[in-house]
N, C-alpha and C positions, 0 to 999 in steps of 0.2 A: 877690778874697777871698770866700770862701763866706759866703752868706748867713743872719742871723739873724733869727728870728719868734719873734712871740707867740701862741701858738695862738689866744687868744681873739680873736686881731685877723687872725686867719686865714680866706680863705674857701678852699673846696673845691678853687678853679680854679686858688688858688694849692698848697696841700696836691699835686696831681698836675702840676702843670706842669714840664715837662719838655722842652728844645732837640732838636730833630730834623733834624739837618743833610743826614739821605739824602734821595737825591735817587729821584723817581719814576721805581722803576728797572722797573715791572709789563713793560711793554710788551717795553723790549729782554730781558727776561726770557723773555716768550713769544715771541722771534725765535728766543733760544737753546735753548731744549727743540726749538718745532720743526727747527732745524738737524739737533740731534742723535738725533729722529724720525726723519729723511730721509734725513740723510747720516752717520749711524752715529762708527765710530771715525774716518773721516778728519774730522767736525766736529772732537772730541777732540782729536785733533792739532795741527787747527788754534787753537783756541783756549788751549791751553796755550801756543804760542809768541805768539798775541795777550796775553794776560790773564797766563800766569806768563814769558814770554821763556823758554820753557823748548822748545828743537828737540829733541823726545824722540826715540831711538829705539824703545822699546817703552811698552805702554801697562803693564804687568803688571811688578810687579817677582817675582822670581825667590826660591825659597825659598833658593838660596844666599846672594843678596842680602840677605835677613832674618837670616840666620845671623853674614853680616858686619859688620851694624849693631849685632847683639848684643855682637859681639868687639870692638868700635869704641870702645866706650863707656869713658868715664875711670873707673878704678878703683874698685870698689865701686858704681858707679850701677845697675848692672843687680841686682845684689842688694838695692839700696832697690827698685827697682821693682817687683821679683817680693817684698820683706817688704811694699810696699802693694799691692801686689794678691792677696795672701792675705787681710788684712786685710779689700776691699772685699768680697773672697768670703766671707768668716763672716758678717758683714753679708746680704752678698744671699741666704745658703744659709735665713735665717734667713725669707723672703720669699714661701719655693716654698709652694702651696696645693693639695691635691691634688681628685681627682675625686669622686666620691659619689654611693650609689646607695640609693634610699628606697626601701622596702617596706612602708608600715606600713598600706595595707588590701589582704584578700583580691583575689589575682588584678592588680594595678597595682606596675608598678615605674616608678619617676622616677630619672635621675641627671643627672649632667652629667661631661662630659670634658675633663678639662684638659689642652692639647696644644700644644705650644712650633710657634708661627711656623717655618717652614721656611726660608726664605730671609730675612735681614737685610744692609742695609748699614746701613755707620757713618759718617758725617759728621765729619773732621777737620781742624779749620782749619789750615790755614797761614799766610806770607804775614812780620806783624810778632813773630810771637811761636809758639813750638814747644809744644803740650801732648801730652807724653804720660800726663799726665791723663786727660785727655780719652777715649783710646783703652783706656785702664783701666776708667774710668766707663760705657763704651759696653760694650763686648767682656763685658765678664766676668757680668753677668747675665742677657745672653744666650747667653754659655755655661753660668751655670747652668739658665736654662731649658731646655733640649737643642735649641736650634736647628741645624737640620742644616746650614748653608752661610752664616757671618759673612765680610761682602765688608767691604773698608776701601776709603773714595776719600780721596786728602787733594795739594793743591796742591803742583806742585812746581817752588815757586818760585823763579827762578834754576835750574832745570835737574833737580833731583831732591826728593824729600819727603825732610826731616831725619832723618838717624840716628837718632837717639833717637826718633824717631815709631815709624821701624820696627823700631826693637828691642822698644819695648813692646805694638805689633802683635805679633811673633812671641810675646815672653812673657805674652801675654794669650790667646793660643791665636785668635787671626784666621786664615781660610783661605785667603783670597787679595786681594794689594793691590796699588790700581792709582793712577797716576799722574795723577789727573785730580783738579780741583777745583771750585767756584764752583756758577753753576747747571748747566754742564753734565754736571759729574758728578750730582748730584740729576737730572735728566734722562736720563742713563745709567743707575741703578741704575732710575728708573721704566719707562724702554722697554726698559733692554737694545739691547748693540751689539753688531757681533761679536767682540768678545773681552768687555766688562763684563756681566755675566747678569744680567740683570732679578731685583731682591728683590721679599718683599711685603710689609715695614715698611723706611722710612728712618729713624734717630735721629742728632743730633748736634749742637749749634750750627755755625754759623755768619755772616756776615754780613747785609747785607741784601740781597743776590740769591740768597745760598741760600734765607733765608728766603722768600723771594719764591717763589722754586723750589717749594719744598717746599712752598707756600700752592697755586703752581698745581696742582701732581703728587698732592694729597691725592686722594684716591677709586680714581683711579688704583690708585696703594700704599696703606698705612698713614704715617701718620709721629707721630713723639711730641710735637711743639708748635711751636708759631710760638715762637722764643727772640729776644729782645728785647735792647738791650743789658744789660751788669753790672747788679748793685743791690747796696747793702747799707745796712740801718737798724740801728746801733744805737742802743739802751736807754741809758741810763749813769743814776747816781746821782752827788751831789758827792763821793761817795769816792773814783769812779775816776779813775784816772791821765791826763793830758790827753794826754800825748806815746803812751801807748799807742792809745786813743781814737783820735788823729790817723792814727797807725799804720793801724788799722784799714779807717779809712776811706779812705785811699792806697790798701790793698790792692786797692781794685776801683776807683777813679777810675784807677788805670794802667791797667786795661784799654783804654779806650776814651773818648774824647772824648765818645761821647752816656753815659756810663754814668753811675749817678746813687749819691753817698754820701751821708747822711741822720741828722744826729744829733738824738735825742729826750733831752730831758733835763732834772730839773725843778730844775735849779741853773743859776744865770746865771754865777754866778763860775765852774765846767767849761765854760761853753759858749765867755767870753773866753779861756777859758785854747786850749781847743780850736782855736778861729780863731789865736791868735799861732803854735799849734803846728804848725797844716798852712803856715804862711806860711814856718816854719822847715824843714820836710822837706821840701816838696816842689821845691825847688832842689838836692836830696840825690840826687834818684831818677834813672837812667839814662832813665826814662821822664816826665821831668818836665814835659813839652810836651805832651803827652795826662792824665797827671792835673791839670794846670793848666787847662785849658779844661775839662775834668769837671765840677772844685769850682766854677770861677767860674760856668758855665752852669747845672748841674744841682745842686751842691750848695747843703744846707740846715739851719741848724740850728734845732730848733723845742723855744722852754722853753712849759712846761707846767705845772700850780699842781701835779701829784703824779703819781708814777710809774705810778698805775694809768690817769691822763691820758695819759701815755705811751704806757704798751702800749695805747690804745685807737687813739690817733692810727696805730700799728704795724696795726693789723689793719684798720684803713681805707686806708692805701697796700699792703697786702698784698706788701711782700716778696721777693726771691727770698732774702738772707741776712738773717737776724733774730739779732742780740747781745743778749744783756740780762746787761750789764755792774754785776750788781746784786750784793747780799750776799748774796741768799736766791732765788738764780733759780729754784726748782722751786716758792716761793711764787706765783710768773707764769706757769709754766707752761701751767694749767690754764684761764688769759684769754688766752692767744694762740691765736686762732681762722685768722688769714690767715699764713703764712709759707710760704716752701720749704722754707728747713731753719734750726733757730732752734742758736743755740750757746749755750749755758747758760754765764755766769757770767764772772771775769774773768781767767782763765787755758785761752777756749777761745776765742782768733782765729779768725775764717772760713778763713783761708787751712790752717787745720788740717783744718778739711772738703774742701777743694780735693785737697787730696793724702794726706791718709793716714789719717783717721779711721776709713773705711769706709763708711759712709753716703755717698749717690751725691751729684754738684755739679752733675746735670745738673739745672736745676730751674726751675719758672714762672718768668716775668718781667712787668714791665708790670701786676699787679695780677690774673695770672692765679692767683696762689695760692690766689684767692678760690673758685677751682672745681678747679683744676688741680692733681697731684701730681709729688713727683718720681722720675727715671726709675727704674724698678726692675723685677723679674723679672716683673710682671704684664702690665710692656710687651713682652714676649716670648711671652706664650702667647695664647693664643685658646681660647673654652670653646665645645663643644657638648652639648645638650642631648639626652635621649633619654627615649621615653615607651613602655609595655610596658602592655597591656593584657587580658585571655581573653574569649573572649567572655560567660562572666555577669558581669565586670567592668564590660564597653560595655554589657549590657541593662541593670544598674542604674542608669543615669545619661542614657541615651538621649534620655528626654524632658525630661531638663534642658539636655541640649544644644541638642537640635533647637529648643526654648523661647527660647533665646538665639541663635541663628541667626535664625529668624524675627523676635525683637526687631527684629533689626540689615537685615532683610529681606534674610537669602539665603535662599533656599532651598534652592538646591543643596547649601548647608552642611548643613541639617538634614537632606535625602534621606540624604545620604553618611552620616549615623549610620543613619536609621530603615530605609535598604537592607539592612541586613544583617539586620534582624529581620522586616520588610515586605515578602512578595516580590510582592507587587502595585504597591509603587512599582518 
């Protein structure tokens, strides 16, 4: 049964505590990057029939094969998919920040360039569960950045990556996708094999050897975060609905056994009612063996003497889904300082951001909200700077230069301005 608390009888250690049943995976981690350093696609190979039992013929599935998976799909699914990812693109279109060029003293120009990442792969789980979500969330804001070449890796397990993955690969505009999953695909996209091409950003959840992965391979490439398991906190007041509420928090304890669901709320009679309710649904759920170990390990429900006690306790766990199942949520808005992505009020479930709001679900986890945002078209570009100067531009300022060089004691710094006007240095 998920646990209840009193905030005031609350310390810190318990506020974050949280079951961590992976196992320290660092090492055979760096066994498998290096494999697939060395020994390229035959690692690949081999490790898709180790790790997915899958004796692939090719590593690369085939644009016809994309075209198939499109056709495959039960009635109407591929036009929900292509009406949510119209959707995620007005969103993301909404995102793009352009370049900019200063001129405002005689002789000096400053700008900067904004320039979409060339190469991207995407990270897409496989395994217990198929998101083509996921491959929406990823793809499409890097297609709206203009990135020249989106690679997709995603496990395939039992023998091939699910239809529906690759159909919303094709209808998210991916360019090419391969068969490989775990760390060794995050390994493959960082060195490149000979058929997987080396990117120079990774994004995408997955478990904790990718993430491990993607911990080692950072500098390497780019990547967008360490993702951690599920979260969700909600807010609630005693108006709200207890079986909704319950609902809510289902939503993400099926993810995953370490995933943690979080209810804040300053009525005690919601929070009983809330405990009878998840005791009642979660023998309902196809996945009820993994939000069962969830709620009992990581779930908590925490009453509070007032709702603004609430939202505080909310921006002290920071987050990846933040509810505020309240009357007046835009009255709260303006005191949520830590979330990923908050859902205003009692007719916007998380799982609405999951799949078709628009707004991205890739998002911090573990408290990283606190600094960290979620994924969007800015993780697809890169800026460069540029500086323009004539030369009575450099002579007016010369010896404020070279003045701050010396500070710092170079010299060479300050010759390289006072050379141009000193022909004696």
């Amino acid at each position: 049964m998920i646990k209840l608390y009193d905030f005031d009888k609350l310390s810190p250690a318990e506020i974050f505590a949280r079951t961590d049943d992976s196992a320290d995976v660092a090492e055979a981690v760096r066994g498998i990057i290096e494999a697939v350093k060395t020994e390229g696609d035959k690692a690949l190979f081999r490790f898709a029939k180790q790790f997915d039992h899958a004796d692939l013929a090719a590593l690369e599935v085939t644009g016809a094969e994309l075209d198939a998976a499109v056709a495959s799909l039960e009635p109407g699914l591929a036009d929900l998919l292509r009406e949510a990812a119209n959707r995620i693109a007005a969103f993301h279109r909404r995102q793009l920040t352009n370049s900019f060029v200063v001129s405002e003293e005689e002789g000096v120009v400053l700008g900067q360039k904004v320039m979409p990442i060339e190469k991207v792969g995407l990270y897409v789980p496989g395994g217990t569960a198929a998101y083509p979500s996921s491959v929406l969330m990823n793809c499409i804001p890097a297609k709206i950045a203009g990135c020249r070449e989106i690679v997709m890796v995603s496990p395939p397990t039992g023998g091939d990556i699910s239809p529906v993955i690759l159909a919303a690969a094709r209808i998210a505009g991916v360019d090419r996708v391969f068969r490989t999953g775990g760390a060794q695909a995050v390994a493959a996209l960082a060195y490149g094999t000979e058929t997987v091409p080396r990117v120079d950003k990774i994004v995408g959840p997955g478990n904790a050897w990718v993430a491990e992965a993607k911990r080692q391979v950072f500098g390497r490439v780019a990547i967008d975060m360490i993702a951690g398991p599920s979260e969700i906190l909600v807010v609630a007041d005693g108006a709200s609905d207890a079986r909704q509420v319950a609902a809510d928090l289902l939503s993400q304890a099926e993810h995953d056994t370490r995933a943690a669901a979080v209810l804040v709320t300053d009525s005690e009679p919601l929070a009983k009612a809330v405990q009878a309710e998840l005791e009642r649904q979660i023998p309902l759920l196809p996945r009820a063996a993994i939000a069962r170990a969830s709620i009992d390990s990581n779930g908590k429900i925490i009453l509070t003497r007032d709702l603004r006690a609430a939202i505080e306790v909310a921006n002290e766990i920071a987050p990846e889904h933040l509810e505020l199942c309240v009357d007046d949520p835009f009255a709260y808005l303006d005191a949520v300082r830590n979330a990923g992505s908050v859902f205003l009020g009692r007719n916007c479930p998380e799982a609405l951001g999951d799949y078709f709001a628009g707004p991205n679900h890739t998002l911090p986890t573990m408290g990283t909200a606190r600094f960290m945002s979620p994924l969007s078209v800015d993780d697809f570009v890169k800026r460069t700077q540029f500086t323009y100067y004539t030369a009575a531009a450099l002579e007016k300022v010369q010896a404020k230069v070279a003045r701050f060089a010396r500070q710092e004691g170079l010299e060479a710094h300050a010759r390289s301005v006072l050379s141009r006007f000193d022909e004696t240095l």
